[in-house]
N, CA, C and O of each residue as an XYZ file, in Angstrom:
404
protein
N      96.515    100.302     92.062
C      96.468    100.680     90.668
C      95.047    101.105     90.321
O      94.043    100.924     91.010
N      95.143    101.753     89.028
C      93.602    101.986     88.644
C      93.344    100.900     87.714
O      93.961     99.858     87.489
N      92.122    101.471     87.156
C      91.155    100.307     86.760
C      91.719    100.134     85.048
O      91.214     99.559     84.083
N      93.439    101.198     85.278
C      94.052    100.953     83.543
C      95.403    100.533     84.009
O      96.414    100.765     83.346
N      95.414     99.858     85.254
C      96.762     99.720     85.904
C      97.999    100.432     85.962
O      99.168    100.059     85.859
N      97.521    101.430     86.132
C      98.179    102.695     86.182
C      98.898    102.739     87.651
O      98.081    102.100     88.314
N      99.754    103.048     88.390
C     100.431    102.992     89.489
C      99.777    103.997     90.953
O     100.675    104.823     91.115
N      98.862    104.234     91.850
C      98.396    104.898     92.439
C      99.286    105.512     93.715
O      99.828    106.593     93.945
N      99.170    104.484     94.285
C     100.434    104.511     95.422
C     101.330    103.364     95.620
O     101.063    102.164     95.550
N     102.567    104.018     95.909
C     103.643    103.107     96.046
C     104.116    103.013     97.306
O     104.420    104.115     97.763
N     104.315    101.977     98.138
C     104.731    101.810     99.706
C     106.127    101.068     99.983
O     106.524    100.011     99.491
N     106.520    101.590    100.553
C     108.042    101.273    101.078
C     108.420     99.914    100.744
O     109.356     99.696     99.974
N     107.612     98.809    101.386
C     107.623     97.418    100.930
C     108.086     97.558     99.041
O     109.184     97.131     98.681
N     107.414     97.989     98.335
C     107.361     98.093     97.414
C     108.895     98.793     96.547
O     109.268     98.465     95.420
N     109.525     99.742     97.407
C     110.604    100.900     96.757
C     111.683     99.569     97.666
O     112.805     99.416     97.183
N     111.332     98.734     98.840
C     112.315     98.019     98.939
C     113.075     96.682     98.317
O     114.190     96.170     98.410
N     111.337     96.310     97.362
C     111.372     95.601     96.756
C     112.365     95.594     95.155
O     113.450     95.102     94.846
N     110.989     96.681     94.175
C     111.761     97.235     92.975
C     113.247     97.974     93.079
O     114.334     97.703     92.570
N     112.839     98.935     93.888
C     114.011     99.608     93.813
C     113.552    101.409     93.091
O     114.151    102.286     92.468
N     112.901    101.313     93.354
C     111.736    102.150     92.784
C     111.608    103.231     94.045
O     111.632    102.815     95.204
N     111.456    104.781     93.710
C     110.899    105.364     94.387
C     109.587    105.763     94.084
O     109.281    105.592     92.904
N     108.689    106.264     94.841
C     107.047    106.498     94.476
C     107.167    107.485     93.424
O     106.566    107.182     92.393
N     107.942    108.859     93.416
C     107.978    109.682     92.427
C     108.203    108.760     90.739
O     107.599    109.037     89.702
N     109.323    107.570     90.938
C     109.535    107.587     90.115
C     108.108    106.784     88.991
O     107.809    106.974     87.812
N     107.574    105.950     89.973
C     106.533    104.981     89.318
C     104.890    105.699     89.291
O     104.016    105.559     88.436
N     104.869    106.546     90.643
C     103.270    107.087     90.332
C     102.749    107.469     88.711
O     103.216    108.097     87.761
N     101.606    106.762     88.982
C     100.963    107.224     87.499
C     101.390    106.960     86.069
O     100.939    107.324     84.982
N     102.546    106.105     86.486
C     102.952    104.849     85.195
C     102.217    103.288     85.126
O     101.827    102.806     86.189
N     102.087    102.721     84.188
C     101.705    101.514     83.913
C     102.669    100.374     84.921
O     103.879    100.154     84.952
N     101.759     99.921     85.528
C     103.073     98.302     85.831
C     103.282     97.645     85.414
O     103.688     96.614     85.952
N     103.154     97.794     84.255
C     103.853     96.964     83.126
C     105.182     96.392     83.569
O     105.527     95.231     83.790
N     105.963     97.788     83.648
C     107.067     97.501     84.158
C     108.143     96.699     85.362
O     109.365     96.707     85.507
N     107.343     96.227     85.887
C     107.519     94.994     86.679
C     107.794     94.137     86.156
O     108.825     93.569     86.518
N     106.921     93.519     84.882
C     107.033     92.341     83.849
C     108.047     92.145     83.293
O     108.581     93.045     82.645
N     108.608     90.851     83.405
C     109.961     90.431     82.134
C     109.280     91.189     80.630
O     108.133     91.606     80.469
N     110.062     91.186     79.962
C     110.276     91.475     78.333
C     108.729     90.297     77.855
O     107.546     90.388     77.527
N     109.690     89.362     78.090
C     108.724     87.956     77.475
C     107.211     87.815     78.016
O     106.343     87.263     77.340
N     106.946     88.414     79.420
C     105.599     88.465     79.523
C     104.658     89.423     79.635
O     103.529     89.460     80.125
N     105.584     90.438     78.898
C     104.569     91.584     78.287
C     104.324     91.018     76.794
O     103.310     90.940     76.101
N     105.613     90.671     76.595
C     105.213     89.905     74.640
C     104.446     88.937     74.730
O     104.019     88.474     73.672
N     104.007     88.293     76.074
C     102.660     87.492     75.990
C     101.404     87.924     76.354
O     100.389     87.262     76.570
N     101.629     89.356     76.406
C     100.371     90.021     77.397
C      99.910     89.418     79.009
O      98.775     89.358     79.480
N     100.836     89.129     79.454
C     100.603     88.532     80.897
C      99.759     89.370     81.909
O      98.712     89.171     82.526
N     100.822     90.574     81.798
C     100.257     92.132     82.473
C      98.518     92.060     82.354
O      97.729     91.732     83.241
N      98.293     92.386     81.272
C      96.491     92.276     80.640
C      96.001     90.961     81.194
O      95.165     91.069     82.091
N      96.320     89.859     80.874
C      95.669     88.446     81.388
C      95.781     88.291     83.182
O      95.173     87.425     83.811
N      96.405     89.003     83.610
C      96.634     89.244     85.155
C      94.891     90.114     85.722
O      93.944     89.993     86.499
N      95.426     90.925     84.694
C      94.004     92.000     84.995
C      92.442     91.550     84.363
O      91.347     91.871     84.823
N      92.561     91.205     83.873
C      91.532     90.575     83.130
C      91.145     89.220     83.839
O      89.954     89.077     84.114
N      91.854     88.408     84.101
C      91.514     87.215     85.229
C      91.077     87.354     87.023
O      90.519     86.600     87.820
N      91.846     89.145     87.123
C      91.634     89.323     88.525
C      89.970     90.148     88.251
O      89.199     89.791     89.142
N      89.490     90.859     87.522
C      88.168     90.964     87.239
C      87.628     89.978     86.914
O      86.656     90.434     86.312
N      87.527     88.673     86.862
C      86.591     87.870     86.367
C      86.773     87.313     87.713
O      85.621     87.418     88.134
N      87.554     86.712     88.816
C      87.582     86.019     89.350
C      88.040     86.885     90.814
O      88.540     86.366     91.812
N      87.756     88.149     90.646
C      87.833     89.183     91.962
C      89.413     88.870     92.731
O      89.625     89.480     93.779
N      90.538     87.890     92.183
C      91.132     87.702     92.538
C      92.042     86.825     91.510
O      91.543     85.886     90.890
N      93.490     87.213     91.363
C      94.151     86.082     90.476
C      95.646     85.736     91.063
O      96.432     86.677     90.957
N      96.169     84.534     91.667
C      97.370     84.587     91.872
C      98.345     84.011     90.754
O      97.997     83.312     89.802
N      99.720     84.468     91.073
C     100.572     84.129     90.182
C     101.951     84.046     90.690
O     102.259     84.457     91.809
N     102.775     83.516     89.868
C     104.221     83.041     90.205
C     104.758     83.333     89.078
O     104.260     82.836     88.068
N     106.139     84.388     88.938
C     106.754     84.654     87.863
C     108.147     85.662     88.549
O     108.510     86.330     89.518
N     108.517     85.173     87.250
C     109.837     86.198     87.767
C     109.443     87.827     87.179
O     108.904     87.990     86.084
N     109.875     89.172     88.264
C     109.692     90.219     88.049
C     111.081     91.154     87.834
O     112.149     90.553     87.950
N     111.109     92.295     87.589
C     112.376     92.967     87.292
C     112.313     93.887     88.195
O     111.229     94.316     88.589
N     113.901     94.477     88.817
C     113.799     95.711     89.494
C     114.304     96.302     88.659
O     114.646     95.968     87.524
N     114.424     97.898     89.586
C     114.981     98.742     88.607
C     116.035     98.963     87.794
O     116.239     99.678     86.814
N     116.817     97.989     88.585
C     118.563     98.212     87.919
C     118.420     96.206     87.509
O     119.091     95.283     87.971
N     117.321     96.179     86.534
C     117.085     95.021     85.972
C     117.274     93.576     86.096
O     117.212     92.697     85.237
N     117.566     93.509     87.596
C     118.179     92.149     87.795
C     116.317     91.320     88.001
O     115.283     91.988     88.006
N     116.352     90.485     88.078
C     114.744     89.420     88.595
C     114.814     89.055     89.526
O     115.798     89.029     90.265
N     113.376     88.547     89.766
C     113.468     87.952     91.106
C     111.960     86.711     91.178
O     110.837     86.875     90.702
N     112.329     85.918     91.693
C     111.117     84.756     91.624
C     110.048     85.504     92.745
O     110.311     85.958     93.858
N     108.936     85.460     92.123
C     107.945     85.911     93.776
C     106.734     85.467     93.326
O     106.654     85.163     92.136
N     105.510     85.338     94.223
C     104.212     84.876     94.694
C     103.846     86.092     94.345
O     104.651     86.977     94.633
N     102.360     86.569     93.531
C     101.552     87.730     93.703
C     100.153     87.336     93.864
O      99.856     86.150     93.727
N      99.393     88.086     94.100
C      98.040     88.374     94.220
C      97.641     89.620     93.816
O      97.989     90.666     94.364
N      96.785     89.510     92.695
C      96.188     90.774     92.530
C      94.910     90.536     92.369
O      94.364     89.518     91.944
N      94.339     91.789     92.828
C      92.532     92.045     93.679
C      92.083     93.018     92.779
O      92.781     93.803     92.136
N      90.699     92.892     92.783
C      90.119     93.984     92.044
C      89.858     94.923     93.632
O      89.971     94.629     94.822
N      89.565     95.838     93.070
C      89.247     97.163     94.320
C      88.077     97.329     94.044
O      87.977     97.197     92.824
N      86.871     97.606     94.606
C      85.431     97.636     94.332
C      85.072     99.351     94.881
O      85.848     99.441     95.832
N      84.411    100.569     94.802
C      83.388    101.584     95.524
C      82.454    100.547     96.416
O      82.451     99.318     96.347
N      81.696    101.365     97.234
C      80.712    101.088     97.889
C      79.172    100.485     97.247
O      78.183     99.955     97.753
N      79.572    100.878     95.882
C      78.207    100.587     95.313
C      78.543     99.231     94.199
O      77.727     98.804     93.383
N      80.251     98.584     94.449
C      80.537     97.363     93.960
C      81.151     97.536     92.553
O      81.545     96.505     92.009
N      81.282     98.703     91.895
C      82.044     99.242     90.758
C      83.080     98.845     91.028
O      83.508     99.155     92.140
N      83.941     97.980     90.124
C      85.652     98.477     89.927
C      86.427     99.426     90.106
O      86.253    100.085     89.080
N      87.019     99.847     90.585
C      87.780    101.114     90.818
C      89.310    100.835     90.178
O      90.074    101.535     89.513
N      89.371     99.634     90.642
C      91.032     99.436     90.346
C      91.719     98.233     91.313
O      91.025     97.651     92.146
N      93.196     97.904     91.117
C      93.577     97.027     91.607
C      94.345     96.553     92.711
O      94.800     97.562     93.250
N      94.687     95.634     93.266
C      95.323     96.324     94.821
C      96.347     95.156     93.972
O      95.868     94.754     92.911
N      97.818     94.551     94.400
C      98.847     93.870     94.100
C      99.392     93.613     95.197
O      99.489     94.519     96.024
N      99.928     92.206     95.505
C     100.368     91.669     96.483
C     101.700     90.523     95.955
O     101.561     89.462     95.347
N     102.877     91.125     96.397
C     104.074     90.370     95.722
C     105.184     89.767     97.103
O     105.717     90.389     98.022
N     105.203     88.712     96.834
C     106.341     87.693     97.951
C     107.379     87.877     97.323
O     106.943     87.142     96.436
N     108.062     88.081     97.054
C     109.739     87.704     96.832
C     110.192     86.042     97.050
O     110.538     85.809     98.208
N     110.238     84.889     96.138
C     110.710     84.070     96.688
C     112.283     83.046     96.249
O     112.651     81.878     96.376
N     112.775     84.201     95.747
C     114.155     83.878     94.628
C     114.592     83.060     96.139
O     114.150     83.213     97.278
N     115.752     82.054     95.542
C     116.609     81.603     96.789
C     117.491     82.262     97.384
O     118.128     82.999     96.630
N     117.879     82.296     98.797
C     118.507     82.846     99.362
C     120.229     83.239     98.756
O     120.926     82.244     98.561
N     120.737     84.316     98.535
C     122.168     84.423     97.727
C     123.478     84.203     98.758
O     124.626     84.252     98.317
């Protein structure tokens, strides 16, 4: 993501996950990952805002795919640094850990 969490690249892991193809998400907000309820808490922002203060923030929440069902998972999200230690933007790291169906 960028440094407005904007969607940069999307990887297979990812379209196998959401349900999502790259066309459809490049250069949208990931917001859309977020339940309803934790965008109405600003989670999205406090994700990003905690992973810049602390170069790193993990979390546990349920996320949405595309055809809206959830899913329990583990994330990590990273700040992305340039060479000269600037922010650039964010990298995201998501487990899937709903129970087995």
């Amino acid at each position: 993501m960028d440094i407005e969490t904007r969607i940069v690249t999307w990887d297979q892991g990812a379209v196998d996950l959401f349900g999502y193809r790259p066309e459809d998400v490049v250069g949208e907000n990931a917001r859309f990952i977020f339940t309803p309820q934790d965008i109405g808490q600003h989670a999205p922002e406090a994700e990003a805002t905690n992973a810049i203060a602390n170069r790193t923030t993990p979390d546990e929440r349920w996320h949405v795919r595309k055809d809206g069902s959830l899913f329990w998972a583990m994330g990590l999200m990273m700040t992305l640094n340039d060479d000269d230690g600037r922010h650039v933007g964010f990298a995201k790291l998501i487990r899937e850990r709903s129970p087995p169906k």
